[in-house]
N, C-alpha and C positions, 0 to 999 in steps of 0.2 A: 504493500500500500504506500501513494505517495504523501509524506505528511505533509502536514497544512502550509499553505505558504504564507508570509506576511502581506504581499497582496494581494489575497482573498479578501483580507478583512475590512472592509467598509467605517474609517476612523475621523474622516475628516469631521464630525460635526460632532466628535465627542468631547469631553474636558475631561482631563487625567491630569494625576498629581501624582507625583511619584515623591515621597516621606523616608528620607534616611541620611543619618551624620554625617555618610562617607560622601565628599564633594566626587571623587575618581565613581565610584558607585553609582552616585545620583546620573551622571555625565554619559556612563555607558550605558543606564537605564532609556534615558532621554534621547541618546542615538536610535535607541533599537525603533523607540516609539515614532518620532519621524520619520524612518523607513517605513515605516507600517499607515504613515501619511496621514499622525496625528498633527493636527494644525493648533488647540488649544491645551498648551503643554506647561503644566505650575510644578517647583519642586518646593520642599521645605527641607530645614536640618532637623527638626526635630516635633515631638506628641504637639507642644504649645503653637508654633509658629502654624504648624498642620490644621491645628481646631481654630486660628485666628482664619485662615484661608479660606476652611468651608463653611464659617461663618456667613463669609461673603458671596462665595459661587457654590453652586450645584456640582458637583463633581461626578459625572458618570462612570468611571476607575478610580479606585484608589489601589496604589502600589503602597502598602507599609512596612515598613522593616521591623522586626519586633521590638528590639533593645539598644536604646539611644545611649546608654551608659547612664547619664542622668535624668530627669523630670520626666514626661509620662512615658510609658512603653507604649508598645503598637497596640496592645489589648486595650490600655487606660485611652488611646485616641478612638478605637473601635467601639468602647462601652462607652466612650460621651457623644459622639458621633451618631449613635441611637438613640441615645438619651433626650439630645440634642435635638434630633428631627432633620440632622445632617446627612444622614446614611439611610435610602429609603429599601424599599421593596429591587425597585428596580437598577440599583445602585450595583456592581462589580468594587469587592471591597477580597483584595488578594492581599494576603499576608508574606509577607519576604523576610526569610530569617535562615540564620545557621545555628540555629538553636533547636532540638529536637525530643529534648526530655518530656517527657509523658504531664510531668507538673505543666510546664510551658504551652503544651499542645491542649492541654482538659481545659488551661487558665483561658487562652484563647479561641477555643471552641466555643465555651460559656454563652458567648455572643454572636457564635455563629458566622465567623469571613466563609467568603464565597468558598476557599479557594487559600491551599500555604506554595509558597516559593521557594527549596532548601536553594541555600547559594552554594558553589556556583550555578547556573542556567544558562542553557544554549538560549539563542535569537528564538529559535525555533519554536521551544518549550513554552515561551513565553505569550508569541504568535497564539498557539494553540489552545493555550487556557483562556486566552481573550477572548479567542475566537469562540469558543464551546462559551463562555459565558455569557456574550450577547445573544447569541442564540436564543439558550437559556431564557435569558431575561426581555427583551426586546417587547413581548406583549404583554409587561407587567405594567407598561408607564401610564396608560389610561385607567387603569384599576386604580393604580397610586394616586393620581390624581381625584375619584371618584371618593376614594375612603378618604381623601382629606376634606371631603367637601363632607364627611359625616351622611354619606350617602349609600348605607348596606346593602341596603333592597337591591338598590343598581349595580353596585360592585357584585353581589352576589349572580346578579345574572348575567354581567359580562365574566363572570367566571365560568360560568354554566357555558353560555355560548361558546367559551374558550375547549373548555370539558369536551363537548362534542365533537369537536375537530381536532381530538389525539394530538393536540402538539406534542414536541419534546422532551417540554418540560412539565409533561401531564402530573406527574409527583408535587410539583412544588403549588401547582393551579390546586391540583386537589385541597391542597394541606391549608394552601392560604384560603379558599373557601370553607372552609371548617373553623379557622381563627377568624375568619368574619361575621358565624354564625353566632360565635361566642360572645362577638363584639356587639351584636346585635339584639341578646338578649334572647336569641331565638334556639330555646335549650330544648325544645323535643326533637326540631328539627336539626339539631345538631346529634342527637344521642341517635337517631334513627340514621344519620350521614356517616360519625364515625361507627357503627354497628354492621352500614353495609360492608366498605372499606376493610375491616378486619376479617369479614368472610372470606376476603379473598387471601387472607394469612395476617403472619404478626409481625404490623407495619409497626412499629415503636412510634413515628407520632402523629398514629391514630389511636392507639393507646392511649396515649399522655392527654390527648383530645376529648377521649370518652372519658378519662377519669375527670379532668377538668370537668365537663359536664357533670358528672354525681356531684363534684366540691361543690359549684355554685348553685346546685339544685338542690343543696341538705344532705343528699346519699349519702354519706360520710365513710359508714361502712364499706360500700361497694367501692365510692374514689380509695378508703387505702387499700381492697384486696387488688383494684387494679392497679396502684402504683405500686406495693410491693412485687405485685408479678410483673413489672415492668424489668426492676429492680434487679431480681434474680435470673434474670433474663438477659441484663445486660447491665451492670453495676458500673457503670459511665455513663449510664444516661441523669445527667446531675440536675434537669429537670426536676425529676421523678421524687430526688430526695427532698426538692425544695416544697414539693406538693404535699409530699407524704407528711412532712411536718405538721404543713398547715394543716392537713385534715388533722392528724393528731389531734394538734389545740382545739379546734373546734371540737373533738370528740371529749375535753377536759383530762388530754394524757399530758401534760409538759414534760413528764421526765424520758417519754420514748423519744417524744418529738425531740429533744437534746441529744441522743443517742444516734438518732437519726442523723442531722445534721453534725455530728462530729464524726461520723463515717461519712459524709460526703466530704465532709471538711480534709479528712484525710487522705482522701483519693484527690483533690482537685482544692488544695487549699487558697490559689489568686482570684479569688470571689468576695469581694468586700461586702456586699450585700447579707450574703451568708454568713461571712463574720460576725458581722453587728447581730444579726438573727440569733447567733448562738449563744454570742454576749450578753442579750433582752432576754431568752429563755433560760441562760445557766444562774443570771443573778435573780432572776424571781423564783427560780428554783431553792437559791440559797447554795448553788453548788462557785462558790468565788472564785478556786483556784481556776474552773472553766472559763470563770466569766471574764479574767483578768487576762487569762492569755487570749482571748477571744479578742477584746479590748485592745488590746495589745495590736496584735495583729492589723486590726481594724485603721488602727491609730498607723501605722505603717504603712499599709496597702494607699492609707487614702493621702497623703504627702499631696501625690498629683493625679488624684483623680476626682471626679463631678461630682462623686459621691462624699464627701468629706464633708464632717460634719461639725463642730465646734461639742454638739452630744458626744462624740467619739472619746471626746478627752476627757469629758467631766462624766463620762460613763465609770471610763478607766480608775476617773481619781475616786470616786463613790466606792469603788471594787474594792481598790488598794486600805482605802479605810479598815473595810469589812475583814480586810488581813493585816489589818493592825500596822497598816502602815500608811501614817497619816501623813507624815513628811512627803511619801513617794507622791502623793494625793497630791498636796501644795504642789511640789516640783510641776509635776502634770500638766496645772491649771496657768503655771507660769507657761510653761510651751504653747496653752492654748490662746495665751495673750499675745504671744509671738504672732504664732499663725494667722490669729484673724484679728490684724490692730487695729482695723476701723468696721469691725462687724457688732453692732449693739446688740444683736443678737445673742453674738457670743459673749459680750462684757456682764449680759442679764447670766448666761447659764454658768459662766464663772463664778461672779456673785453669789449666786445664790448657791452655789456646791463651797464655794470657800468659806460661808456662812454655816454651812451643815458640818464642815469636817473641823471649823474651829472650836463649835459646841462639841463634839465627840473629841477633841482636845481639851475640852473644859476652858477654853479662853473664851469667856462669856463679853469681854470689850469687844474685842477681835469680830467675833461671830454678827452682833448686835451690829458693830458699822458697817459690817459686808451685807446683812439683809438690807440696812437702813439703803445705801448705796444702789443695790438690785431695785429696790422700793422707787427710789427718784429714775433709774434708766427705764424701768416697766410705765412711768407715768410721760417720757420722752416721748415711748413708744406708743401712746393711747391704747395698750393693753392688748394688742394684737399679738399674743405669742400664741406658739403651738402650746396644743394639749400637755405636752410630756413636760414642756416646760414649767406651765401653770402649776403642775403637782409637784415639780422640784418648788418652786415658790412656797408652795403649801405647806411642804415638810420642812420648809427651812421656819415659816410661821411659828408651826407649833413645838418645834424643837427648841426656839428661841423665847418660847414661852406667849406666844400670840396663840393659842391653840382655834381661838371661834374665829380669827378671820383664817387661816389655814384651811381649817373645815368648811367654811363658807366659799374658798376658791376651788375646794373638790367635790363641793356639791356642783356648783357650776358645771363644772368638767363634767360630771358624772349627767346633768341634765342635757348636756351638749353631744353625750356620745351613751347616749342610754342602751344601746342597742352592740356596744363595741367589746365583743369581751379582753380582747389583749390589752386596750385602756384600763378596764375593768378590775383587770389581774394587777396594772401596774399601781391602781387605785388602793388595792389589797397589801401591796406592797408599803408604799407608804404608811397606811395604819398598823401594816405591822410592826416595820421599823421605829414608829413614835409609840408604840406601846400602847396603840387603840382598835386591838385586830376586832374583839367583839362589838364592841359600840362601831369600828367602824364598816364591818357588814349590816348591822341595823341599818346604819345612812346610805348604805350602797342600795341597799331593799328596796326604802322609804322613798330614797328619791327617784329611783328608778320605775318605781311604780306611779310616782304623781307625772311622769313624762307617760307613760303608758297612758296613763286615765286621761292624759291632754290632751293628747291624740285619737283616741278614741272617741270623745266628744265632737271630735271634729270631721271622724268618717263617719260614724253615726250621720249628723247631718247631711252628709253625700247619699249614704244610701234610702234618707228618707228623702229624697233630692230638692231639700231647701240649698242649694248653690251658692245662692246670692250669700245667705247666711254663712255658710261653710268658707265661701272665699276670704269673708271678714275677720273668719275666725280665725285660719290658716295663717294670713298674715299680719293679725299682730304675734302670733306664736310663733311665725318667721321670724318679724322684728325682737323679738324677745329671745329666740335662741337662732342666731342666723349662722350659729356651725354643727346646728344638729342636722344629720342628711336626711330623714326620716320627714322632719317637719317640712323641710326646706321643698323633696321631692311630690308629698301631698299638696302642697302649697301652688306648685306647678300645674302638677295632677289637675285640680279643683278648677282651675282658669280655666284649663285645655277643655275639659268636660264640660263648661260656659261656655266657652265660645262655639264649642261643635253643635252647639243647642242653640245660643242664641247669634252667632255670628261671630267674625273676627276683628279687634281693633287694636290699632296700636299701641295703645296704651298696656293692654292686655298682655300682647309677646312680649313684651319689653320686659315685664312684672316675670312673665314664663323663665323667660332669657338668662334675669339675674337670678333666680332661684335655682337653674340645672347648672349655670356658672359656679354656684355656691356649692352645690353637689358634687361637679366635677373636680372642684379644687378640692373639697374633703375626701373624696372615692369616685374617684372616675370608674374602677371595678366593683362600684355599686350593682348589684342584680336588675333594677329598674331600669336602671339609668338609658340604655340603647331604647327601650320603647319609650320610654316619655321624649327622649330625642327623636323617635322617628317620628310620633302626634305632632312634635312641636317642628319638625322638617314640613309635614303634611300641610299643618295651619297654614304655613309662609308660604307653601306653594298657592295655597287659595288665597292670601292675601296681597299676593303679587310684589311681594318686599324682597330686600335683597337682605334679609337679617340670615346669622346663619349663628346655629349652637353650637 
């Protein structure tokens, strides 16, 4: 057979970037490519300068080298890069490296390149892979565009359309029509798609497909027998252990789900994601020595990557407490003031853990100016922090001897995520740590049940179909808890159900708009969430606007 020639390949109208330290490297890369009659040709030296680039343009190829020596690797440009919205569906995203160890290859699988390059490589080698992957991809770019317009129904049928005409890349059309279903909300017809799919044998991810389906349909059971039989089946599918967790918690196992993810941790430990997971499950566990190398980890991996979190440190320094080493804690908290010196984000979750670990040193001055300090940056900020944060606030409260305002910021919390159990848990956690585990499951009950009864008052009126009522009610409970998703999604609900009855008005989607806004920034893998977007896609088609959710 004659292999592929360079000018087979159809290059002019694509943009390629070719990512690596070595200038001699870069140089011979970018020959090959202009043979091959790329006209729009970018290089970078390294992960930063790379993510500054596609920033800017769309890049059809990415060539990346894995290991720059410093700041991000080719995984850390790859996982931001998705993260990002930089790297699509239709994207050629080839890995180029001399590095081949099994950690290296699981680290950068994780997120899926097209495609690895060992150096050295013929012209040839290179030709070929291009070429096999336009191929490939070439009929994904109008899907990609459809799903970014938040448009399932349509992507789903130009998938179908795709389906029927056997292309090449009939594997990848199938699988992405199955993550659309999911995306869509549309969970029977997804469990009946992956169900046929696996008659025909054991595709691994249509496995991982159908188990997803039992997770966000409740099955719990069925998601972990299919992802454990995933598992045993092929114990590098590091999906599988990230799912199996989560079913765990939802089942109220933490300590398998720990188990779980410290064997995937050990097979495939460049996952920072997973880190942190192990770190939030081994310290509500109370298992520290895990939670601290977990932490640890976390706190390294994330240097240069998207994922870095200013929690990461004051996770770490919380840990080292709990192992009686409170100095390591401070040290910790000092590094975290390095890393983010103008993040007030980060100065509140310093504060307030250097407040907690000054009380567990018994320097009662010390402890008192660090809340007092966190107190004036939370009042900068008008009080917009995350959940995890709020409850760090809380336990530095009543450790410092404030215990009713403490309590009163985790009822808050607790009425804003009523329905969340790993908040729930962290909720549990606190109270245990401040020596209020019993009193403080009564106020986990109490208040979790007065958010139930307020909501229920409020579908009540839906299903006796006073509307008018029901919408008035909805949103001042919106106004009142505008980071609960539960409240925020009925709220949407109740308009959408108005308008289909009595017409559409602007005033109306707008009110829709910032409600599934509100949703989506809370859980965008909310279970609702894809049909109240597609009602609310529907409205704006009759109402002739260009709004889009």
């Amino acid at each position: 057979m004659k292999p592929d020639s360079p000018k087979d390949i159809n290059l002019r109208d694509k943009k390629v970037i070719v990512i690596d330290d070595f200038f001699n490297f870069r140089l011979t890369m970018k020959n090959m490519l202009r043979s091959f009659g790329v006209m729009y040709l970018d290089d970078a030296t390294n992960g930063e300068e790379a993510i500054r680039k596609m920033a800017v343009r769309k890049y059809d190829i990415i060539l990346c080298d894995y290991n720059f020596g410093q700041g991000k690797s080719g995984q850390q440009v790859l996982e931001e890069g998705k993260f990002r919205g930089y790297i699509n569906y239709s994207t050629i995203f080839i890995m180029v490296t001399a590095e081949n160890s099994l950690e290296v290859v699981l680290g950068a699988a994780e997120y899926q390149p097209d495609d690895y390059l060992v150096k050295p490589f013929a012209k040839e080698v290179l030709a070929k892979k291009i070429k096999q992957h336009i191929e490939r991809k070439e009929n994904l770019r109008d899907i990609e565009k459809t799903l970014a317009a938040d448009n399932y129904s349509e992507a789903i049928r130009m998938c179908d359309a795709l389906i029927a005409q056997s292309p090449r890349n009939l594997s990848e059309i199938l699988k992405l029509k199955g993550e659309i279903l999911l995306k869509k909300g549309a969970f029977p017809e997804a469990e009946e798609f992956y169900t046929k799919i696996l008659l025909m044998g054991n595709v691994p991810w249509a496995m991982i497909g159908r188990g997803k389906t039992c997770f966000l349909t409740g099955q719990y059971q069925e998601a972990r027998n299919i992802f454990e039989d995933v598992i045993a089946k092929n114990d590098k599918v590091m999906t599988a252990y990230d799912y199996l967790a989560k079913t765990l918690l939802k089942m109220n196992n933490p300590r398998d789900a720990q188990e779980v993810l410290m064997r995937a941790i050990s097979i495939s430990p460049r996952a920072i994601i997973r880190q942190k997971n192990l770190g939030n499950i081994a310290y509500r566990n109370e298992d520290y020595c895990t939670a601290e190398v977990a932490y640890k980890s976390t706190v390294e991996q994330g240097k240069y990557s998207c994922f870095k979190s200013p929690a990461d440190y004051t996770n770490l320094a919380k840990t080292m407490v709990q192992l009686n080493n409170s100095e390591g804690g401070l040290n910790t908290l000092d590094a975290a003031r390095k890393i983010f010196p103008d993040d007030d984000d980060a100065r509140l979750y310093v504060s307030v853990t250097e407040s907690y670990i000054y009380k567990k040193m018994n320097k009662d001055f010390e402890a008192r100016k660090a809340i007092i300090e966190a107190q004036k940056i939370m009042e900068d900020l008008g009080g917009e922090i995350p959940a995890s944060l709020k409850l760090e606030l809380a336990r530095a409260y009543i450790i410092t001897g404030e215990k009713e305002k403490g309590t009163e910021i985790i009822k808050h919390v607790i009425r804003e995520n009523h329905d969340e159990k790993e908040i729930l848990e962290d909720v549990r956690v606190v109270f245990r740590e401040t020596g209020m585990e019993n009193q403080g499951q009564k106020i986990i009950e109490e208040t979790r049940q007065e958010i139930i009864r307020l909501n229920n008052v409020g579908v009540n009126l839906v299903q006796e179909g006073r509307l008018t009522e029901a919408i008035a009610y909805f949103e001042k409970a919106a106004a009142h808890l505008p980071e609960n998703k539960i409240i925020n999604a009925n709220a949407a609900q109740v308009l959408m159900f108005f308008m289909k009855e009595k017409g559409v008005s602007g005033e109306n989607l707008n009110n829709v708009k910032t409600y599934l806004d509100r949703v989506r920034k809370i859980d965008e893998s909310y279970r609702d969430f894809p049909m109240l977007l597609e009602m609310y896609n529907e409205l704006v088609g009759e109402s002739g606007t260009n709004n889009s959710g």
